[in-house]
C-alpha positions, 0 to 999 in steps of 0.5 A: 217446070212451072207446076202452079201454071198448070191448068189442072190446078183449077181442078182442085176448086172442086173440093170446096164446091163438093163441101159446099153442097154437101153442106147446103143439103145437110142444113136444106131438105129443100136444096137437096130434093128440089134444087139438087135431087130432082135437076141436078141430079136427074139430068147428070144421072140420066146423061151418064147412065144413057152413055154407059148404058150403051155398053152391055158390061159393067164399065166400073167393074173393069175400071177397078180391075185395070186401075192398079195397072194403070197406077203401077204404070204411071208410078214406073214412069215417075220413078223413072222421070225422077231418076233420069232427070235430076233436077227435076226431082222436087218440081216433078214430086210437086207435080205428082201430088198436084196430079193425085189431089186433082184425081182426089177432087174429081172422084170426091166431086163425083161422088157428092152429085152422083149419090153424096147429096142425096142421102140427105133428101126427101124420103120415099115415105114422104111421096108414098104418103105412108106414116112410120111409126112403132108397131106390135108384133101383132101388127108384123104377124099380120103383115108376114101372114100376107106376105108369105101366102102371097109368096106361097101363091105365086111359088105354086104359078112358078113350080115348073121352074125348078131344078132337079133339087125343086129349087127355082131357076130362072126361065130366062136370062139376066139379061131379060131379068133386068129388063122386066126390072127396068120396067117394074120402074116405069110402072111404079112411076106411074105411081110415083112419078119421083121415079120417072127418067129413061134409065138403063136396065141393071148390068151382070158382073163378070166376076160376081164369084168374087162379091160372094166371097164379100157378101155383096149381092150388088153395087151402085157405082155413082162415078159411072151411073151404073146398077152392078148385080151379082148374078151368082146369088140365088135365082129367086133373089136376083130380081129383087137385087136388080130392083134394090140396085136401080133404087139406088140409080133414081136417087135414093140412097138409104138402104132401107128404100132401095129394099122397099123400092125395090119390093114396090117395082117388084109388085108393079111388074107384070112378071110373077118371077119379079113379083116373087122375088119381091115378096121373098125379099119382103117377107125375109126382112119381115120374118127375120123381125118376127123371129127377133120378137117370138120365136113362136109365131115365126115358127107358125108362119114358117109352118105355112111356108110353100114346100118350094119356098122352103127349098129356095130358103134353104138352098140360099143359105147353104149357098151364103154359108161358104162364103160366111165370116170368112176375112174377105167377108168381114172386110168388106162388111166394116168397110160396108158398114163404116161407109153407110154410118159415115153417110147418115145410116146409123144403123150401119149394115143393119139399116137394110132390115129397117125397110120392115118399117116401111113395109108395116107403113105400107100394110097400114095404108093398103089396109086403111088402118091407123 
Protein backbone atom coordinates (compact mmCIF):
# COMPACT_ATOMS: atom_id res chain seq x y z
CA UNK A 1 0.00 0.00 0.00
CA UNK A 2 1.68 3.25 -1.16
CA UNK A 3 0.25 5.40 1.97
CA UNK A 4 2.07 8.88 0.56
CA UNK A 5 0.08 8.68 -2.78
CA UNK A 6 -2.94 9.03 -1.22
CA UNK A 7 -4.75 12.14 -2.47
CA UNK A 8 -5.84 13.12 1.26
CA UNK A 9 -2.34 13.66 2.00
CA UNK A 10 -2.77 17.51 0.45
CA UNK A 11 -5.15 17.64 3.27
CA UNK A 12 -2.48 18.36 5.44
CA UNK A 13 -1.41 22.00 3.61
CA UNK A 14 -4.17 23.20 5.45
CA UNK A 15 -2.15 23.42 8.68
CA UNK A 16 0.17 25.74 7.43
CA UNK A 17 -2.70 28.12 5.63
CA UNK A 18 -4.86 28.11 8.90
CA UNK A 19 -1.22 29.46 10.45
CA UNK A 20 -0.84 31.70 8.09
CA UNK A 21 -4.06 33.33 8.42
CA UNK A 22 -4.18 33.31 11.85
CA UNK A 23 -0.77 34.91 11.79
CA UNK A 24 -1.75 37.84 9.06
CA UNK A 25 -4.92 38.64 11.32
CA UNK A 26 -3.00 38.89 14.64
CA UNK A 27 -0.12 41.53 12.68
CA UNK A 28 -3.17 43.02 10.34
CA UNK A 29 -6.67 44.39 11.96
CA UNK A 30 -7.02 45.50 8.14
CA UNK A 31 -6.47 41.85 6.91
CA UNK A 32 -8.59 40.19 9.54
CA UNK A 33 -11.80 43.02 9.17
CA UNK A 34 -11.61 43.60 5.39
CA UNK A 35 -10.00 40.91 3.68
CA UNK A 36 -11.13 38.29 6.13
CA UNK A 37 -14.19 39.45 8.42
CA UNK A 38 -16.19 41.16 5.93
CA UNK A 39 -15.75 38.44 2.45
CA UNK A 40 -14.27 35.69 3.60
CA UNK A 41 -16.06 35.11 6.29
CA UNK A 42 -19.56 36.38 5.43
CA UNK A 43 -19.58 34.43 2.28
CA UNK A 44 -18.72 30.95 4.17
CA UNK A 45 -20.92 31.71 7.23
CA UNK A 46 -23.87 32.35 5.16
CA UNK A 47 -23.17 29.54 2.53
CA UNK A 48 -23.11 27.25 5.49
CA UNK A 49 -25.44 28.49 7.87
CA UNK A 50 -28.30 28.56 4.85
CA UNK A 51 -27.46 24.75 4.44
CA UNK A 52 -27.70 23.75 7.90
CA UNK A 53 -30.36 26.36 8.72
CA UNK A 54 -32.54 23.80 6.57
CA UNK A 55 -32.68 21.72 9.09
CA UNK A 56 -34.89 22.70 11.99
CA UNK A 57 -32.22 20.62 14.72
CA UNK A 58 -29.17 21.39 15.97
CA UNK A 59 -26.62 19.35 13.28
CA UNK A 60 -23.41 19.87 15.73
CA UNK A 61 -25.24 18.55 18.89
CA UNK A 62 -25.84 15.05 16.96
CA UNK A 63 -22.45 15.02 15.47
CA UNK A 64 -20.99 15.22 19.28
CA UNK A 65 -23.49 12.75 20.41
CA UNK A 66 -22.60 10.13 17.40
CA UNK A 67 -18.81 10.71 16.96
CA UNK A 68 -17.68 8.44 19.66
CA UNK A 69 -19.80 5.50 17.65
CA UNK A 70 -18.32 6.55 14.76
CA UNK A 71 -14.66 6.53 16.52
CA UNK A 72 -15.32 2.86 18.15
CA UNK A 73 -16.50 1.65 14.82
CA UNK A 74 -13.46 2.99 12.67
CA UNK A 75 -11.19 2.02 15.68
CA UNK A 76 -12.74 -2.13 15.50
CA UNK A 77 -12.49 -2.02 11.99
CA UNK A 78 -8.46 -1.18 12.31
CA UNK A 79 -7.99 -3.57 14.91
CA UNK A 80 -9.26 -5.79 12.71
CA UNK A 81 -7.20 -4.95 9.46
CA UNK A 82 -4.26 -5.13 11.78
CA UNK A 83 -4.93 -8.38 13.07
CA UNK A 84 -5.96 -10.29 9.69
CA UNK A 85 -3.45 -8.70 7.55
CA UNK A 86 -0.04 -9.10 8.90
CA UNK A 87 2.08 -7.43 6.67
CA UNK A 88 0.09 -4.91 6.32
CA UNK A 89 0.44 -3.68 9.80
CA UNK A 90 3.21 -0.88 9.78
CA UNK A 91 1.64 0.85 6.31
CA UNK A 92 -1.71 0.48 7.65
CA UNK A 93 -0.73 2.37 11.14
CA UNK A 94 1.05 4.87 8.65
CA UNK A 95 -2.31 5.15 7.11
CA UNK A 96 -4.31 5.52 10.54
CA UNK A 97 -2.11 8.50 11.39
CA UNK A 98 -2.19 10.12 8.03
CA UNK A 99 -6.11 9.88 8.45
CA UNK A 100 -6.14 11.54 11.94
CA UNK A 101 -3.74 14.27 11.05
CA UNK A 102 -5.82 15.20 7.89
CA UNK A 103 -9.21 15.13 10.27
CA UNK A 104 -6.97 17.40 12.51
CA UNK A 105 -6.18 19.68 9.59
CA UNK A 106 -9.78 19.88 8.60
CA UNK A 107 -11.38 20.75 11.82
CA UNK A 108 -8.36 23.11 12.88
CA UNK A 109 -8.90 24.99 9.21
CA UNK A 110 -12.44 25.10 10.07
CA UNK A 111 -12.08 26.70 12.90
CA UNK A 112 -9.62 29.26 12.12
CA UNK A 113 -12.30 30.79 9.06
CA UNK A 114 -15.35 29.79 11.15
CA UNK A 115 -14.26 31.95 14.22
CA UNK A 116 -10.25 31.77 14.93
CA UNK A 117 -9.44 35.12 12.64
CA UNK A 118 -12.16 36.81 13.88
CA UNK A 119 -11.06 37.23 17.29
CA UNK A 120 -8.75 39.54 16.09
CA UNK A 121 -10.93 41.88 14.01
CA UNK A 122 -12.48 45.15 14.56
CA UNK A 123 -14.53 45.68 17.57
CA UNK A 124 -17.99 46.57 17.68
CA UNK A 125 -17.15 49.66 19.72
CA UNK A 126 -15.27 51.04 16.47
CA UNK A 127 -18.77 50.65 14.08
CA UNK A 128 -20.91 51.99 17.29
CA UNK A 129 -18.80 54.82 17.65
CA UNK A 130 -18.78 54.60 21.51
CA UNK A 131 -15.48 55.37 23.69
CA UNK A 132 -14.41 52.93 26.67
CA UNK A 133 -12.93 54.43 29.11
CA UNK A 134 -12.68 54.39 33.03
CA UNK A 135 -15.97 55.14 35.03
CA UNK A 136 -17.25 56.01 38.82
CA UNK A 137 -19.49 54.05 40.29
CA UNK A 138 -21.58 57.23 39.97
CA UNK A 139 -21.82 57.12 36.34
CA UNK A 140 -22.56 52.80 36.74
CA UNK A 141 -25.51 53.82 39.40
CA UNK A 142 -26.72 55.91 36.68
CA UNK A 143 -26.83 53.42 34.17
CA UNK A 144 -28.57 50.65 36.64
CA UNK A 145 -31.11 53.32 37.45
CA UNK A 146 -31.89 53.19 33.73
CA UNK A 147 -31.84 50.03 33.13
CA UNK A 148 -33.73 48.43 36.19
CA UNK A 149 -36.79 51.13 35.58
CA UNK A 150 -36.63 50.47 32.01
CA UNK A 151 -36.96 46.62 33.25
CA UNK A 152 -39.40 47.15 35.95
CA UNK A 153 -41.68 48.72 32.88
CA UNK A 154 -41.91 46.33 30.60
CA UNK A 155 -41.90 43.40 33.54
CA UNK A 156 -45.38 45.33 34.33
CA UNK A 157 -46.59 45.18 30.27
CA UNK A 158 -45.63 41.19 30.52
CA UNK A 159 -47.25 40.49 34.39
CA UNK A 160 -49.86 38.44 32.55
CA UNK A 161 -47.35 36.11 31.57
CA UNK A 162 -46.71 34.41 34.70
CA UNK A 163 -46.80 31.17 36.04
CA UNK A 164 -48.54 30.07 39.54
CA UNK A 165 -45.21 31.20 41.47
CA UNK A 166 -45.49 35.10 39.27
CA UNK A 167 -42.46 34.11 37.72
CA UNK A 168 -42.53 34.92 33.84
CA UNK A 169 -43.16 32.32 31.28
CA UNK A 170 -42.68 32.82 27.74
CA UNK A 171 -46.15 32.98 25.63
CA UNK A 172 -44.82 31.50 22.72
CA UNK A 173 -42.57 29.17 21.75
CA UNK A 174 -38.55 28.58 20.99
CA UNK A 175 -38.94 28.35 18.15
CA UNK A 176 -40.91 31.90 17.63
CA UNK A 177 -38.70 33.11 20.35
CA UNK A 178 -35.84 32.76 17.80
CA UNK A 179 -37.43 34.26 14.95
CA UNK A 180 -38.07 37.74 16.75
CA UNK A 181 -34.22 36.99 17.59
CA UNK A 182 -33.23 36.98 14.06
CA UNK A 183 -35.19 39.74 13.40
CA UNK A 184 -33.98 42.19 16.42
CA UNK A 185 -30.67 41.55 13.95
CA UNK A 186 -32.27 42.87 10.84
CA UNK A 187 -33.28 45.62 12.55
CA UNK A 188 -30.04 46.61 14.42
CA UNK A 189 -28.74 46.35 10.93
CA UNK A 190 -30.32 49.01 10.15
CA UNK A 191 -27.95 50.49 12.23
CA UNK A 192 -24.93 48.79 11.85
CA UNK A 193 -24.89 47.28 8.62
CA UNK A 194 -21.64 45.15 9.89
CA UNK A 195 -24.36 43.07 10.96
CA UNK A 196 -26.47 42.63 7.65
CA UNK A 197 -26.44 38.81 5.99
CA UNK A 198 -29.35 36.31 5.60
CA UNK A 199 -28.71 34.13 8.55
CA UNK A 200 -30.98 31.40 10.21
CA UNK A 201 -32.66 31.82 13.64
CA UNK A 202 -30.77 30.13 16.71
CA UNK A 203 -31.53 26.14 17.25
CA UNK A 204 -33.18 24.59 20.75
CA UNK A 205 -30.68 21.82 21.97
CA UNK A 206 -32.27 18.37 22.86
CA UNK A 207 -30.37 17.71 25.58
CA UNK A 208 -30.07 21.29 27.14
CA UNK A 209 -30.51 19.47 30.84
CA UNK A 210 -27.00 18.56 30.01
CA UNK A 211 -25.60 22.20 29.35
CA UNK A 212 -26.88 23.19 32.84
CA UNK A 213 -25.25 20.51 34.52
CA UNK A 214 -22.00 22.74 32.46
CA UNK A 215 -23.11 26.12 33.04
CA UNK A 216 -23.51 26.68 29.71
CA UNK A 217 -26.59 28.59 28.36
CA UNK A 218 -25.38 28.25 24.78
CA UNK A 219 -22.79 27.20 22.11
CA UNK A 220 -21.80 28.79 18.82
CA UNK A 221 -20.78 25.75 16.84
CA UNK A 222 -18.19 27.36 13.97
CA UNK A 223 -17.80 23.94 12.13
CA UNK A 224 -21.44 23.81 11.30
CA UNK A 225 -22.30 27.56 11.41
CA UNK A 226 -24.93 27.21 13.80
CA UNK A 227 -26.34 29.16 17.11
CA UNK A 228 -27.08 26.19 19.67
CA UNK A 229 -29.44 27.59 22.81
CA UNK A 230 -30.14 25.82 25.97
CA UNK A 231 -33.97 26.14 26.18
CA UNK A 232 -33.80 24.60 29.71
CA UNK A 233 -32.57 27.94 31.27
CA UNK A 234 -35.06 30.36 32.61
CA UNK A 235 -37.50 32.01 30.22
CA UNK A 236 -36.92 35.43 30.83
CA UNK A 237 -33.07 34.89 29.82
CA UNK A 238 -33.72 32.59 26.81
CA UNK A 239 -33.92 35.55 24.36
CA UNK A 240 -31.14 37.24 25.32
CA UNK A 241 -29.10 33.99 24.92
CA UNK A 242 -30.52 33.35 21.67
CA UNK A 243 -29.41 37.23 20.73
CA UNK A 244 -25.57 36.39 22.34
CA UNK A 245 -25.62 33.39 20.15
CA UNK A 246 -26.25 34.82 17.01
CA UNK A 247 -23.28 37.70 17.88
CA UNK A 248 -21.39 35.04 17.56
CA UNK A 249 -22.73 33.80 13.81
CA UNK A 250 -22.19 37.38 12.48
CA UNK A 251 -18.74 37.46 13.41
CA UNK A 252 -17.99 38.70 16.66
CA UNK A 253 -16.64 36.64 18.83
CA UNK A 254 -15.52 38.07 22.38
CA UNK A 255 -17.66 37.70 24.68
CA UNK A 256 -18.25 40.85 25.88
CA UNK A 257 -19.73 41.82 22.33
CA UNK A 258 -22.14 39.08 22.00
CA UNK A 259 -23.51 40.30 25.56
CA UNK A 260 -23.66 43.71 24.26
CA UNK A 261 -24.94 42.64 20.47
CA UNK A 262 -26.97 41.02 22.12
CA UNK A 263 -28.64 43.74 24.51
CA UNK A 264 -28.53 45.88 20.91
CA UNK A 265 -30.99 43.53 19.00
CA UNK A 266 -32.87 42.82 22.01
CA UNK A 267 -33.61 46.70 21.94
CA UNK A 268 -34.24 47.10 18.29
CA UNK A 269 -36.93 44.39 18.48
CA UNK A 270 -40.54 45.20 18.25
CA UNK A 271 -41.18 42.19 21.09
CA UNK A 272 -41.09 43.42 24.66
CA UNK A 273 -40.47 39.73 25.54
CA UNK A 274 -36.82 40.56 23.84
CA UNK A 275 -36.74 43.73 24.79
CA UNK A 276 -37.09 42.34 28.56
CA UNK A 277 -34.52 39.91 28.36
CA UNK A 278 -32.26 42.27 26.83
CA UNK A 279 -32.39 44.62 29.84
CA UNK A 280 -32.31 41.88 32.57
CA UNK A 281 -29.09 40.55 30.91
CA UNK A 282 -27.72 44.28 30.93
CA UNK A 283 -28.87 45.25 34.08
CA UNK A 284 -27.37 41.67 35.98
CA UNK A 285 -23.91 42.38 34.43
CA UNK A 286 -24.52 46.12 35.43
CA UNK A 287 -25.92 45.34 38.89
CA UNK A 288 -23.21 42.66 39.57
CA UNK A 289 -20.70 45.63 39.02
CA UNK A 290 -22.32 47.94 41.29
CA UNK A 291 -22.59 45.16 43.87
CA UNK A 292 -18.54 44.51 43.62
CA UNK A 293 -18.14 48.64 44.13
CA UNK A 294 -21.07 49.67 46.96
CA UNK A 295 -22.97 47.22 48.39
CA UNK A 296 -25.10 50.27 49.51
CA UNK A 297 -26.19 51.71 46.30
CA UNK A 298 -27.09 48.12 44.71
CA UNK A 299 -29.11 47.64 47.88
CA UNK A 300 -31.12 50.70 46.58
CA UNK A 301 -31.39 49.93 43.30
CA UNK A 302 -32.76 46.50 44.16
CA UNK A 303 -35.12 48.25 46.41
CA UNK A 304 -36.61 49.54 43.43
CA UNK A 305 -36.65 46.12 41.47
CA UNK A 306 -40.15 45.47 39.96
CA UNK A 307 -41.72 42.85 42.55
CA UNK A 308 -41.98 40.16 39.22
CA UNK A 309 -38.31 40.96 38.38
CA UNK A 310 -37.40 39.79 41.75
CA UNK A 311 -39.31 36.42 41.50
CA UNK A 312 -37.61 35.98 37.91
CA UNK A 313 -34.24 36.87 39.84
CA UNK A 314 -34.81 34.36 42.40
CA UNK A 315 -36.26 31.64 40.38
CA UNK A 316 -32.74 31.87 38.25
CA UNK A 317 -30.81 31.45 40.93
CA UNK A 318 -32.43 28.78 42.54
CA UNK A 319 -32.73 27.08 39.15
CA UNK A 320 -28.60 27.54 38.61
CA UNK A 321 -27.82 26.56 42.25
CA UNK A 322 -28.51 22.71 41.43
CA UNK A 323 -26.15 22.74 38.90
CA UNK A 324 -23.26 25.19 40.95
CA UNK A 325 -19.74 23.87 41.57
CA UNK A 326 -20.63 20.61 40.67
CA UNK A 327 -17.42 18.24 38.77
CA UNK A 328 -19.24 18.81 35.45
CA UNK A 329 -19.47 22.52 36.11
CA UNK A 330 -16.08 23.05 37.13
CA UNK A 331 -14.88 21.03 33.99
CA UNK A 332 -16.56 22.77 31.58
CA UNK A 333 -15.84 26.12 33.23
CA UNK A 334 -11.76 25.76 32.85
CA UNK A 335 -12.07 24.35 29.77
CA UNK A 336 -14.32 27.27 28.96
CA UNK A 337 -12.21 29.62 30.43
CA UNK A 338 -8.73 28.10 29.00
CA UNK A 339 -10.48 28.29 25.56
CA UNK A 340 -11.38 31.93 25.59
CA UNK A 341 -7.70 32.86 27.30
CA UNK A 342 -6.03 31.02 24.43
CA UNK A 343 -7.95 33.09 22.03
CA UNK A 344 -6.87 36.59 23.28
CA UNK A 345 -9.87 36.96 26.22
CA UNK A 346 -7.46 37.38 29.08
CA UNK A 347 -10.23 37.94 31.24
CA UNK A 348 -11.09 34.34 31.02
CA UNK A 349 -14.77 33.64 31.66
CA UNK A 350 -14.76 36.77 33.37
CA UNK A 351 -14.88 38.70 29.98
CA UNK A 352 -18.68 38.21 29.66
CA UNK A 353 -18.95 40.84 32.50
CA UNK A 354 -16.65 43.33 30.59
CA UNK A 355 -19.89 44.08 28.23
CA UNK A 356 -20.42 46.65 31.37
CA UNK A 357 -17.85 48.89 29.54
CA UNK A 358 -19.67 48.66 26.59
CA UNK A 359 -22.68 49.68 28.10
CA UNK A 360 -21.51 52.55 30.24
CA UNK A 361 -20.08 53.50 26.24
CA UNK A 362 -23.21 53.42 25.14
CA UNK A 363 -25.06 55.23 28.05
CA UNK A 364 -22.57 58.03 27.40
CA UNK A 365 -23.17 58.32 23.67
CA UNK A 366 -27.17 57.99 24.34
CA UNK A 367 -26.94 60.68 26.66
CA UNK A 368 -24.62 63.16 25.03
CA UNK A 369 -21.98 62.95 28.09
CA UNK A 370 -18.21 62.98 27.84
Amino acid sequence: MKVWKKKRIWLLLLFPLSVLFLELAKRSTWFAEEVFAKRIYKVHSITVSAVTGIVPFSIAEWIVILCPFLFLGLLIRFIVHIIKKKKERFSRCILALINVACVAAVVFFVYVIGCGVNYHRLSIVDYREITVRDSGKEELFALCTELAGRASALREELVSYEDEEGVFRLPMSNRELGRLAKEGYEALSAELPVLKGLYPAPKGICFSKVYSAMELTGVFTCWTMEANVNIDIPDYSRGATMTHELGHLHGFMKEEEANFLAYLACMASDSPVLQYSGTMLALVYSGNALASQDAELYGQLWAGYHEGMVRDLRANSAYWDQYKDTVISKAADKVNDTYLKVNKQEDGVKSYGRVVDLLLAEYRKEHNLK
